[in-house]
PDB file of N, CA, C and O in Angstrom, chain B, residues numbered from 101:
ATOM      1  N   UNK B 101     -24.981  11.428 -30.926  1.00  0.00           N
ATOM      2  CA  UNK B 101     -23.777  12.205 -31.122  1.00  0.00           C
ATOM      3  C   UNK B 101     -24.026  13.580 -30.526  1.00  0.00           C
ATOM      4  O   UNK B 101     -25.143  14.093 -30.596  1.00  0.00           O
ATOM      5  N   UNK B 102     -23.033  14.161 -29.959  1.00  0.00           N
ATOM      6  CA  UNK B 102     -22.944  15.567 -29.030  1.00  0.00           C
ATOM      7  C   UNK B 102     -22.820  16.662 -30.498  1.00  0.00           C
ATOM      8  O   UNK B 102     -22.372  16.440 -31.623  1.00  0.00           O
ATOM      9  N   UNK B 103     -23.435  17.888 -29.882  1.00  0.00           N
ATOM     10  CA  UNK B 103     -23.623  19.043 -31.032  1.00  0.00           C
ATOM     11  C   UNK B 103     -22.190  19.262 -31.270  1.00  0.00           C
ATOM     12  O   UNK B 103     -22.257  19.926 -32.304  1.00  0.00           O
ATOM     13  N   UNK B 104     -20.967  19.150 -31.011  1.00  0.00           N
ATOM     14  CA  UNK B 104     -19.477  19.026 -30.951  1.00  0.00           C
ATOM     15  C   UNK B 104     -19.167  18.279 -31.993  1.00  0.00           C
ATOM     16  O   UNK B 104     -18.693  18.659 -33.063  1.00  0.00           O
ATOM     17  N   UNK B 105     -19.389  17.420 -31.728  1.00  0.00           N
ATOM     18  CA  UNK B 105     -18.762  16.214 -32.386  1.00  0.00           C
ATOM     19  C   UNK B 105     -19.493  16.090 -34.106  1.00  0.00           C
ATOM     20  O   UNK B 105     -18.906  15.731 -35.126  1.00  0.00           O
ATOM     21  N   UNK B 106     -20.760  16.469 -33.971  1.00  0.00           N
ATOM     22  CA  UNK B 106     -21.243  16.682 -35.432  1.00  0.00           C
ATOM     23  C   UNK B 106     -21.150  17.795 -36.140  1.00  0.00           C
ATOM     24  O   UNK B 106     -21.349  17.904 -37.350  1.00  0.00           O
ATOM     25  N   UNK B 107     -20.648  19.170 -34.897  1.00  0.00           N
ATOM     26  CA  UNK B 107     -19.996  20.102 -36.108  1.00  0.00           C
ATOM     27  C   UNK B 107     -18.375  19.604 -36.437  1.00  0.00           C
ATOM     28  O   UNK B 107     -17.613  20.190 -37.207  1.00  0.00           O
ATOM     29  N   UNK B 108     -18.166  18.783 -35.913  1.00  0.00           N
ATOM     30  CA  UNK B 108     -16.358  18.239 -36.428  1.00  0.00           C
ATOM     31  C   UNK B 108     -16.731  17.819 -37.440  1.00  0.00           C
ATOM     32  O   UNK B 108     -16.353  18.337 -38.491  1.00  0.00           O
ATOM     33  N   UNK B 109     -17.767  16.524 -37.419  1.00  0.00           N
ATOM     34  CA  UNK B 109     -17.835  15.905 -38.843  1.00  0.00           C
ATOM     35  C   UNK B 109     -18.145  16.815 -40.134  1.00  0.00           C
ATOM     36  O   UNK B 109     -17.425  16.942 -41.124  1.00  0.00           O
ATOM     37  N   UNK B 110     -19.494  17.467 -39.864  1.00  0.00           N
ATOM     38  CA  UNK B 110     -19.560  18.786 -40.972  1.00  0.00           C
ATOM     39  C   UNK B 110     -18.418  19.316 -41.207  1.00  0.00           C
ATOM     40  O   UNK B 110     -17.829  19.019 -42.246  1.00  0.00           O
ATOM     41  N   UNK B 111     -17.798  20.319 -40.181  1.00  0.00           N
ATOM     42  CA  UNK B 111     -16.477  20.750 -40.866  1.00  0.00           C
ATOM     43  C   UNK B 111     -16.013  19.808 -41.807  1.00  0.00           C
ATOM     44  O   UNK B 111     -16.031  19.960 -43.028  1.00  0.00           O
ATOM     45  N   UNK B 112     -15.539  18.693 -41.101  1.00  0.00           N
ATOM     46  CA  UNK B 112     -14.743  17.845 -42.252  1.00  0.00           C
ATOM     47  C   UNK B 112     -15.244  17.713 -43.956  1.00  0.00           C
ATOM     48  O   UNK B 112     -14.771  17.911 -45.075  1.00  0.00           O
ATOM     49  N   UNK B 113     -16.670  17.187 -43.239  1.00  0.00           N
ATOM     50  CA  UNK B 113     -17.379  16.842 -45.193  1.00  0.00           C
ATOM     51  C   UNK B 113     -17.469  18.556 -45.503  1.00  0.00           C
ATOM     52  O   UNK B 113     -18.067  18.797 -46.552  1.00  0.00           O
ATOM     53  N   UNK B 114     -17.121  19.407 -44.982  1.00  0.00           N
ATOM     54  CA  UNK B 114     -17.302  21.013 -45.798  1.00  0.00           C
ATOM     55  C   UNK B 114     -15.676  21.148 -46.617  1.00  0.00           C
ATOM     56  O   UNK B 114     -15.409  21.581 -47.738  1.00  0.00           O
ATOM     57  N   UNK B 115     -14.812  20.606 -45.580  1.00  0.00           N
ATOM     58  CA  UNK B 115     -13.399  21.011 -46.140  1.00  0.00           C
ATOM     59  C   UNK B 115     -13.060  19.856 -46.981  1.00  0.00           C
ATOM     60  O   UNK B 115     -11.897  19.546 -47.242  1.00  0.00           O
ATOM     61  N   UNK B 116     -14.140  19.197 -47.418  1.00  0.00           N
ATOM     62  CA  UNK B 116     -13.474  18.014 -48.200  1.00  0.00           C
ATOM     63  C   UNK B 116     -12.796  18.112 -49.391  1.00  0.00           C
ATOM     64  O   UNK B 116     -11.782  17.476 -49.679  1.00  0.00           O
ATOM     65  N   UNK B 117     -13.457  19.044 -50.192  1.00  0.00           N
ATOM     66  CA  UNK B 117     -12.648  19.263 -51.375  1.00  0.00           C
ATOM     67  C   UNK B 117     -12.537  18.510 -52.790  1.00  0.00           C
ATOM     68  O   UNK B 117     -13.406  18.033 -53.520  1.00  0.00           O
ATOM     69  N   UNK B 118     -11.421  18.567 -52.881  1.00  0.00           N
ATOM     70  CA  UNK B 118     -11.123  17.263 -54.223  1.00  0.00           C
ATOM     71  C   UNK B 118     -10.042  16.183 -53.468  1.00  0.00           C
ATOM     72  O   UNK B 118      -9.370  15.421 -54.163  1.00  0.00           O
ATOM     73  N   UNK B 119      -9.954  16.186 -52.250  1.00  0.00           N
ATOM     74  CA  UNK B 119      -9.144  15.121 -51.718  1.00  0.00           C
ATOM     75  C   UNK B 119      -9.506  13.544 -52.691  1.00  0.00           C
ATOM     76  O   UNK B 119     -10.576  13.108 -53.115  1.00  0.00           O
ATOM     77  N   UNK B 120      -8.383  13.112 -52.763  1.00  0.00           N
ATOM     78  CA  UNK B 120      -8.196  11.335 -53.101  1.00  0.00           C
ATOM     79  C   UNK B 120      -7.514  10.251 -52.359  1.00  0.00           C
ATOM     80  O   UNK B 120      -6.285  10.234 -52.421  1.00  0.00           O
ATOM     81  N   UNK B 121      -7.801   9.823 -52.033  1.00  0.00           N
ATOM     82  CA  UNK B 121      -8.595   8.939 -52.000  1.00  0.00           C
ATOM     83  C   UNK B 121      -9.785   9.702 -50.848  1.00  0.00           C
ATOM     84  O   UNK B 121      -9.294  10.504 -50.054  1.00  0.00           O
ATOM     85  N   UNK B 122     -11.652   9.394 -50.752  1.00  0.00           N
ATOM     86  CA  UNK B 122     -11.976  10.058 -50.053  1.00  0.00           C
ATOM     87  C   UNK B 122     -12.310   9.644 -49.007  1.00  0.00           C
ATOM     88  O   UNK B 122     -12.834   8.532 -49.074  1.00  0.00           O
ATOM     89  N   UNK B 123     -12.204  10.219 -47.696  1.00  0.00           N
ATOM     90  CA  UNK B 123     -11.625   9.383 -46.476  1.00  0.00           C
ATOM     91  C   UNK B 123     -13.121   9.212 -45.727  1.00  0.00           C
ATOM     92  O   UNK B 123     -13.959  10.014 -45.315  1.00  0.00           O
ATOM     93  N   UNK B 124     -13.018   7.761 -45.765  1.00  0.00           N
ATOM     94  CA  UNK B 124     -14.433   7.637 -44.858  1.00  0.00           C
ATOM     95  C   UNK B 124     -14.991   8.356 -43.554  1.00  0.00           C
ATOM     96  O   UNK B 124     -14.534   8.751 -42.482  1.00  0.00           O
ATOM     97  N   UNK B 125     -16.133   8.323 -44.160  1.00  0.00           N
ATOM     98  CA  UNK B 125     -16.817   9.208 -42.419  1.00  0.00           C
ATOM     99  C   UNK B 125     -16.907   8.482 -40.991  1.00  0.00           C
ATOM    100  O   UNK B 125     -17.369   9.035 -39.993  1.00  0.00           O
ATOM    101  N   UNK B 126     -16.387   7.121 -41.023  1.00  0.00           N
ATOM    102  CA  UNK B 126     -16.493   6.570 -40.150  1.00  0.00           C
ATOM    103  C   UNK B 126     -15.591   6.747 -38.599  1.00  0.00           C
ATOM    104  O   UNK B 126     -14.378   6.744 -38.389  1.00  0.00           O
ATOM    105  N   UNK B 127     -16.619   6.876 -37.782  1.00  0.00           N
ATOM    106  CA  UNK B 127     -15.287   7.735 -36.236  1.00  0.00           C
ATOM    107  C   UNK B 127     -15.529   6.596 -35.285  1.00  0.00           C
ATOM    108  O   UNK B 127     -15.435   6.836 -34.081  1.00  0.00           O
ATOM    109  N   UNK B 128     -15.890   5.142 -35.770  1.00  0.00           N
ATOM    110  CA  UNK B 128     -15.586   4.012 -34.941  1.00  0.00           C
ATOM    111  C   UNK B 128     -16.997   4.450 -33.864  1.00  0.00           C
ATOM    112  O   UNK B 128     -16.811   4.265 -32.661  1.00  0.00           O
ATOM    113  N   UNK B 129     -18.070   4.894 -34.212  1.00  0.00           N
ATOM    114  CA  UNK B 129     -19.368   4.990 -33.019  1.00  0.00           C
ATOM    115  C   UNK B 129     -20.620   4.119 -34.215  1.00  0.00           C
ATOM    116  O   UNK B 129     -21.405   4.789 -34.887  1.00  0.00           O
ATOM    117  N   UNK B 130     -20.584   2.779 -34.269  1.00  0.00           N
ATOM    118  CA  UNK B 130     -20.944   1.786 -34.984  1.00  0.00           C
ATOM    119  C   UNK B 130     -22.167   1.602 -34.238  1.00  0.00           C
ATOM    120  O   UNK B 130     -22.216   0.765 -33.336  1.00  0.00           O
ATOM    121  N   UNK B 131     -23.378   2.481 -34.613  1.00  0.00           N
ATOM    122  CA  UNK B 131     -24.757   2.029 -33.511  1.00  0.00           C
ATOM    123  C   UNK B 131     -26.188   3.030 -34.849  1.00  0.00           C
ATOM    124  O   UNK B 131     -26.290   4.177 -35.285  1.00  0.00           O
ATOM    125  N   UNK B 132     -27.019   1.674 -35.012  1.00  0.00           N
ATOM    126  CA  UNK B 132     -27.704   2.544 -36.074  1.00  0.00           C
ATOM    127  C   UNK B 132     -28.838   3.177 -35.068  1.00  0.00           C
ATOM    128  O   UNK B 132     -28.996   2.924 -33.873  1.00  0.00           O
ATOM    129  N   UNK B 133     -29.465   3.935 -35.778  1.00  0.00           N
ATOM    130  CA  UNK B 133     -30.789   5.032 -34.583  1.00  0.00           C
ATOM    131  C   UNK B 133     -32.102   4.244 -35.443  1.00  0.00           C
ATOM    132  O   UNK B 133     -32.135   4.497 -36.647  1.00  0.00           O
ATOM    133  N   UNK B 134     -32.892   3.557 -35.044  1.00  0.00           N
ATOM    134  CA  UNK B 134     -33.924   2.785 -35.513  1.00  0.00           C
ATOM    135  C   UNK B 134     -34.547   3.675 -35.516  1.00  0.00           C
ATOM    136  O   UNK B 134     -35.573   3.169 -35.971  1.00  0.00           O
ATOM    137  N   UNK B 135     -34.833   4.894 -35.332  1.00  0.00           N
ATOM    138  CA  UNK B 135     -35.929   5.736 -36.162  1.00  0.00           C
ATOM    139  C   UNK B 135     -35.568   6.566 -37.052  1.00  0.00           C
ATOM    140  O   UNK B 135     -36.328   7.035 -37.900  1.00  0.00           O
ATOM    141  N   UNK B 136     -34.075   6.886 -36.910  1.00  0.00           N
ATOM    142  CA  UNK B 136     -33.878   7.896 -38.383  1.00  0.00           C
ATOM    143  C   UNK B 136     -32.967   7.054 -39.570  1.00  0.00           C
ATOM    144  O   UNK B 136     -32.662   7.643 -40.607  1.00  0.00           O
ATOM    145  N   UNK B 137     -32.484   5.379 -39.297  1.00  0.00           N
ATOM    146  CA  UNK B 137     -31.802   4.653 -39.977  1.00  0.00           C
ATOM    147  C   UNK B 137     -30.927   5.199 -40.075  1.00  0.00           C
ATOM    148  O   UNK B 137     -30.421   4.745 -41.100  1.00  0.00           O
ATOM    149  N   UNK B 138     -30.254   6.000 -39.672  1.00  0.00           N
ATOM    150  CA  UNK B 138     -28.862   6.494 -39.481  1.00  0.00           C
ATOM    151  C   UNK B 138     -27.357   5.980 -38.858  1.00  0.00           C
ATOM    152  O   UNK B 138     -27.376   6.046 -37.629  1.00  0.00           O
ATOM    153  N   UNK B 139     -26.490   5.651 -39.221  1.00  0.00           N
ATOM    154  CA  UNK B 139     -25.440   5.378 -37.710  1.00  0.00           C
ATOM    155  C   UNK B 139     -25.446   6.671 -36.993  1.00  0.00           C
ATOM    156  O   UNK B 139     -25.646   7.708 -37.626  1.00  0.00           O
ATOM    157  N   UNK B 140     -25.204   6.687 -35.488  1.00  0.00           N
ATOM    158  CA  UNK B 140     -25.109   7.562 -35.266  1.00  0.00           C
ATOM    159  C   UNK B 140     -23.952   8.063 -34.461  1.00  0.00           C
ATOM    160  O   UNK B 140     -23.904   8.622 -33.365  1.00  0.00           O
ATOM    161  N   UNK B 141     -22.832   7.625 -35.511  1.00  0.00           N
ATOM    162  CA  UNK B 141     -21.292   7.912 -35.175  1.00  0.00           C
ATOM    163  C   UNK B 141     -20.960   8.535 -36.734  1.00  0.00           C
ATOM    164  O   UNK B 141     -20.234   9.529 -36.771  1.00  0.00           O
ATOM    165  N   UNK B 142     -21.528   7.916 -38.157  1.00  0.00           N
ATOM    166  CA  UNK B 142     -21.314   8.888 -39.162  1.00  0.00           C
ATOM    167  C   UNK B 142     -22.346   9.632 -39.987  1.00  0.00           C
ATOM    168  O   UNK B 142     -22.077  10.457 -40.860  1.00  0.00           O
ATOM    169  N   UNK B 143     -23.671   9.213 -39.578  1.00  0.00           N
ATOM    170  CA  UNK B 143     -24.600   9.618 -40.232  1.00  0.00           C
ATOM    171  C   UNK B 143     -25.194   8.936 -41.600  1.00  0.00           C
ATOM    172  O   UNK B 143     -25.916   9.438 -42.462  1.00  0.00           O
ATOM    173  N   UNK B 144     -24.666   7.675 -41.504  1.00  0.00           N
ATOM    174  CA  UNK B 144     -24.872   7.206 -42.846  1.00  0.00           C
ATOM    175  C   UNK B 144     -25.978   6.190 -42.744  1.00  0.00           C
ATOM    176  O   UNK B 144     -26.478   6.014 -41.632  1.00  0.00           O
ATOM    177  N   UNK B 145     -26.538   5.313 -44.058  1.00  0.00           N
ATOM    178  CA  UNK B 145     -27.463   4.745 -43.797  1.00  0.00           C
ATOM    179  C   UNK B 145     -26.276   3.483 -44.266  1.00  0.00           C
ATOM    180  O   UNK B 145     -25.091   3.605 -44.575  1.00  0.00           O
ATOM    181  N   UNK B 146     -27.219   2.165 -44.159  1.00  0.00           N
ATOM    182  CA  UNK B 146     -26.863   0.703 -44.135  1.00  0.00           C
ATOM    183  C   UNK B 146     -26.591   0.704 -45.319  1.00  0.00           C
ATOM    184  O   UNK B 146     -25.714  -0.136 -45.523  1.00  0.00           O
ATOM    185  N   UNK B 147     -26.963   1.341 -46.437  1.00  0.00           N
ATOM    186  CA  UNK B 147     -26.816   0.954 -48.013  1.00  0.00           C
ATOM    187  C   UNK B 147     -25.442   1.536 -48.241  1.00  0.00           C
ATOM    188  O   UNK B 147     -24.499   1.016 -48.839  1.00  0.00           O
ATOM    189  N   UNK B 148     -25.525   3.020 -47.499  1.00  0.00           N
ATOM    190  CA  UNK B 148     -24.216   3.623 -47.955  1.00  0.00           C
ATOM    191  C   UNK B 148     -22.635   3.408 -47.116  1.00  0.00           C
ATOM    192  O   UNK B 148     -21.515   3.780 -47.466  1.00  0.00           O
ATOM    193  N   UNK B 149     -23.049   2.714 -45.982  1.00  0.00           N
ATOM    194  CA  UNK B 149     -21.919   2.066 -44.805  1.00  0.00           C
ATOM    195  C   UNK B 149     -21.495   0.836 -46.084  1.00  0.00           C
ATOM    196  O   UNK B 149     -20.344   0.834 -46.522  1.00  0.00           O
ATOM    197  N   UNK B 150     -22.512  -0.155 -46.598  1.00  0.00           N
ATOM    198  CA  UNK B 150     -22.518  -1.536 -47.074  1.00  0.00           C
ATOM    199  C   UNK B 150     -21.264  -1.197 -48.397  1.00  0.00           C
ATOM    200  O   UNK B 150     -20.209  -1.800 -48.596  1.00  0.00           O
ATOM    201  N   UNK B 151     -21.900   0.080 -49.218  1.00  0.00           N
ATOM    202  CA  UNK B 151     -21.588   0.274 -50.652  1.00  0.00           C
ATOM    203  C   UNK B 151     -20.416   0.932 -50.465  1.00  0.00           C
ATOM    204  O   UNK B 151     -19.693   0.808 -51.453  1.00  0.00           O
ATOM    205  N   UNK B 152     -19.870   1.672 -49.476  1.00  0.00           N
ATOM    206  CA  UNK B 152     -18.410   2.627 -49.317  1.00  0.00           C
ATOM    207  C   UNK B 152     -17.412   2.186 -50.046  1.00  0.00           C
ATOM    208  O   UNK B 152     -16.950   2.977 -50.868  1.00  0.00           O
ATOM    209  N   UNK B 153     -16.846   0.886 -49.948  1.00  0.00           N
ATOM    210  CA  UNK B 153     -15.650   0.407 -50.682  1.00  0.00           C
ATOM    211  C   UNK B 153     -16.345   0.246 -52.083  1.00  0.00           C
ATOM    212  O   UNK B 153     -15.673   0.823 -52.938  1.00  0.00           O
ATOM    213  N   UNK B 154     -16.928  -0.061 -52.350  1.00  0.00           N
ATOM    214  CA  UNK B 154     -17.221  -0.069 -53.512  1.00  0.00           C
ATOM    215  C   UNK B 154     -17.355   1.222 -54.863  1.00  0.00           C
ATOM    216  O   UNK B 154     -17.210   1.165 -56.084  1.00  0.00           O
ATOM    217  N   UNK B 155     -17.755   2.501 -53.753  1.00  0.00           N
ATOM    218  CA  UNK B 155     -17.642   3.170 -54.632  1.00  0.00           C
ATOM    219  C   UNK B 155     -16.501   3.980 -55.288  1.00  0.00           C
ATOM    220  O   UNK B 155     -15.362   3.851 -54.838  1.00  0.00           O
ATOM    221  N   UNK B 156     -16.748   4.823 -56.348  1.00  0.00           N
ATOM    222  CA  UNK B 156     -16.232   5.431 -56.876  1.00  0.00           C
ATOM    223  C   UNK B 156     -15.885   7.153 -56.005  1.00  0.00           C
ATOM    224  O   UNK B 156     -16.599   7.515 -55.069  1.00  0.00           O
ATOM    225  N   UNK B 157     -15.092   7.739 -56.355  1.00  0.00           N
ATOM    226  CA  UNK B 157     -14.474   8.942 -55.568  1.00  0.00           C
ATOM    227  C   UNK B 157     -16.137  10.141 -55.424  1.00  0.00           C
ATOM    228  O   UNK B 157     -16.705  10.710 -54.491  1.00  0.00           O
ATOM    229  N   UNK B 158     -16.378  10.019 -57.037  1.00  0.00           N
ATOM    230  CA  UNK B 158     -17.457  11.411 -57.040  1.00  0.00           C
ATOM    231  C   UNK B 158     -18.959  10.748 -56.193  1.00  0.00           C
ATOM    232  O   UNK B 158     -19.890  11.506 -55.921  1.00  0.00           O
ATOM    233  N   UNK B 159     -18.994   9.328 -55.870  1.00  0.00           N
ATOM    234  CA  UNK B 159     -20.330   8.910 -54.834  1.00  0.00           C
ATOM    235  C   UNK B 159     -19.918   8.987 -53.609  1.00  0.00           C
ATOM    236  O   UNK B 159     -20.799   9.161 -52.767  1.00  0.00           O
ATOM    237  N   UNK B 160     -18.713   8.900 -53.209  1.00  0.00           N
ATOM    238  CA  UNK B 160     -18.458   9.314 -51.994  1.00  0.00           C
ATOM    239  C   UNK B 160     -18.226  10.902 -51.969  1.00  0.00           C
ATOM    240  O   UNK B 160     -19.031  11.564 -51.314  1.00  0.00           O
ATOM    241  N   UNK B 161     -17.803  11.167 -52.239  1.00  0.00           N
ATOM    242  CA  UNK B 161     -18.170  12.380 -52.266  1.00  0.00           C
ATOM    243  C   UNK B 161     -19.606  13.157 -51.852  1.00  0.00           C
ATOM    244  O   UNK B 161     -19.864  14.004 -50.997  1.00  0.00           O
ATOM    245  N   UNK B 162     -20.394  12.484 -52.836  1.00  0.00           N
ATOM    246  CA  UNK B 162     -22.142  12.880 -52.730  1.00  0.00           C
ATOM    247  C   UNK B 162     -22.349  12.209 -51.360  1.00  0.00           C
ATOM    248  O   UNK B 162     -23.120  12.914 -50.709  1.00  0.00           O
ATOM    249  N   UNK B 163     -22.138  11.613 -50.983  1.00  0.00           N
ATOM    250  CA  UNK B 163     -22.526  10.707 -49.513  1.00  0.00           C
ATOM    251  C   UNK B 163     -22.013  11.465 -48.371  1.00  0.00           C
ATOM    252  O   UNK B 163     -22.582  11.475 -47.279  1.00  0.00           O
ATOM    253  N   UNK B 164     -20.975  12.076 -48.620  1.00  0.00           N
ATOM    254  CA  UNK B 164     -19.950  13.435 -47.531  1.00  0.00           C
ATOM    255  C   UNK B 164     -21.542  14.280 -47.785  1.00  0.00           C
ATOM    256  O   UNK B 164     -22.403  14.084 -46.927  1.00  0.00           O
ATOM    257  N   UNK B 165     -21.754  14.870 -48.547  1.00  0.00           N
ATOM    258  CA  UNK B 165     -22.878  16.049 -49.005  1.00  0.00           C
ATOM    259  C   UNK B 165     -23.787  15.554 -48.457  1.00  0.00           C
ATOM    260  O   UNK B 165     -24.508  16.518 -48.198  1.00  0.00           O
ATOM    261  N   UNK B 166     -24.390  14.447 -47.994  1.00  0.00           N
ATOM    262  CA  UNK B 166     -25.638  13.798 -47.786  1.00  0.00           C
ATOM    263  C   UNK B 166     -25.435  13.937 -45.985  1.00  0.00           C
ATOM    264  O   UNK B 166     -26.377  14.211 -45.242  1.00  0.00           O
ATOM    265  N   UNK B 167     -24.393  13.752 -45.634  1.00  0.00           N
ATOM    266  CA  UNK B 167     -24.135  13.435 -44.160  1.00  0.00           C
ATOM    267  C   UNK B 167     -24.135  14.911 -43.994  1.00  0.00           C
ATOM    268  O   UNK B 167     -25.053  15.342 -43.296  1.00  0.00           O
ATOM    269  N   UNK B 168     -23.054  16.038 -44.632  1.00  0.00           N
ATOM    270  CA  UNK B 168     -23.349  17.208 -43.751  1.00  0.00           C
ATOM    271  C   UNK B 168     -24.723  17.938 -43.459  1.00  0.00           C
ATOM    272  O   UNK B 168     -24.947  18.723 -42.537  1.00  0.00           O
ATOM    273  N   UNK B 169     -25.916  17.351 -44.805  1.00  0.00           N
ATOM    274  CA  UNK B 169     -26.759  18.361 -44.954  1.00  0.00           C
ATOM    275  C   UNK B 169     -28.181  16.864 -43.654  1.00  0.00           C
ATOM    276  O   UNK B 169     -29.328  16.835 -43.208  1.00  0.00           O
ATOM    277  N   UNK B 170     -27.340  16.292 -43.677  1.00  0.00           N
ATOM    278  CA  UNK B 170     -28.117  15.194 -42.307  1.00  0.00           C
ATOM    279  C   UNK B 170     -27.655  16.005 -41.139  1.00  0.00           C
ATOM    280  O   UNK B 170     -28.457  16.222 -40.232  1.00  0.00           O
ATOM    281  N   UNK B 171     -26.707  16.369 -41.090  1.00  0.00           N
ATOM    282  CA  UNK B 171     -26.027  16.933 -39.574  1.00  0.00           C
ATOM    283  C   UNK B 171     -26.797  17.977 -39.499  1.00  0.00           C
ATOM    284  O   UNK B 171     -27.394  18.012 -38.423  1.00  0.00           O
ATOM    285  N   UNK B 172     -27.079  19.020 -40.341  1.00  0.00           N
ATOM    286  CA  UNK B 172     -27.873  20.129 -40.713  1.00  0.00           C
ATOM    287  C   UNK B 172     -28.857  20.343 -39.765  1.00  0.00           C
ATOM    288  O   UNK B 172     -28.988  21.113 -38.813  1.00  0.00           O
ATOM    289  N   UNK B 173     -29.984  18.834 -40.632  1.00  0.00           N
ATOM    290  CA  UNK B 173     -31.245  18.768 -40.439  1.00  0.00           C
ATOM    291  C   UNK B 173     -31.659  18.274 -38.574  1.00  0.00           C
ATOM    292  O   UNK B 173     -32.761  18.420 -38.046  1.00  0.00           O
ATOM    293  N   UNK B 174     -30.735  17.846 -38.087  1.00  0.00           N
ATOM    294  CA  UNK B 174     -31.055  17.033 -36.992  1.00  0.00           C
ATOM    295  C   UNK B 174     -30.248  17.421 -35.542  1.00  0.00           C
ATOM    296  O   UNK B 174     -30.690  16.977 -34.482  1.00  0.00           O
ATOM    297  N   UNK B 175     -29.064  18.259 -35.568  1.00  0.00           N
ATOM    298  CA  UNK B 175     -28.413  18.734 -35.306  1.00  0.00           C
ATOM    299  C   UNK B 175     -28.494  20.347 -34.224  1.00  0.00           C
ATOM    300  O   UNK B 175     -28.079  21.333 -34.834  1.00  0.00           O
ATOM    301  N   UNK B 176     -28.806  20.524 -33.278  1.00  0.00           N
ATOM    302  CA  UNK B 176     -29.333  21.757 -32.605  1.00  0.00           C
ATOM    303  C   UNK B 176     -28.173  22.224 -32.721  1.00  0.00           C
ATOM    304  O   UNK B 176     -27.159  21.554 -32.527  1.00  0.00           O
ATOM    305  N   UNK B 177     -28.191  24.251 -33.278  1.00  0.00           N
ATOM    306  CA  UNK B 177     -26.786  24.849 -33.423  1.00  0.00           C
ATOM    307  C   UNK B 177     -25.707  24.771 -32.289  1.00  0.00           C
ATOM    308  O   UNK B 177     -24.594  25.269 -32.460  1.00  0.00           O
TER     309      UNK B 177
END
């Protein structure tokens, strides 16, 4: 993913808020990175792509928090 495109996603999981229903991170770039287990179209791992529908509003939520502070870590400004 381009340094662009992962400050869009951050923005987004920053302005997330208390939105409901909470809108998946997924931007249709479906390709995992075999060394950081990441997708690297939302930043998520296989457990949390697998578990999305399943969860509840406040784990997605935490999973938005998990992806921006991934974009953070990996991310050149």
């Amino acid at each position: 993913m381009d340094a662009a495109a992962a400050h869009a996603l951050a923005q987004r999981a920053a302005n997330l808020g208390d939105a409901e229903p909470v809108p998946s991170p997924c931007i249709s770039v479906c390709r995992m990175n075999a060394a950081s287990g990441l997708c690297e179209g939302c930043f998520r791992t296989l457990a949390e792509i697998a578990a999305w529908s399943r969860m509840d509003d406040p784990g997605k939520r935490d999973v938005w928090a998990c992806i921006a502070q991934r974009i953070e870590e990996t991310t050149p400004p």
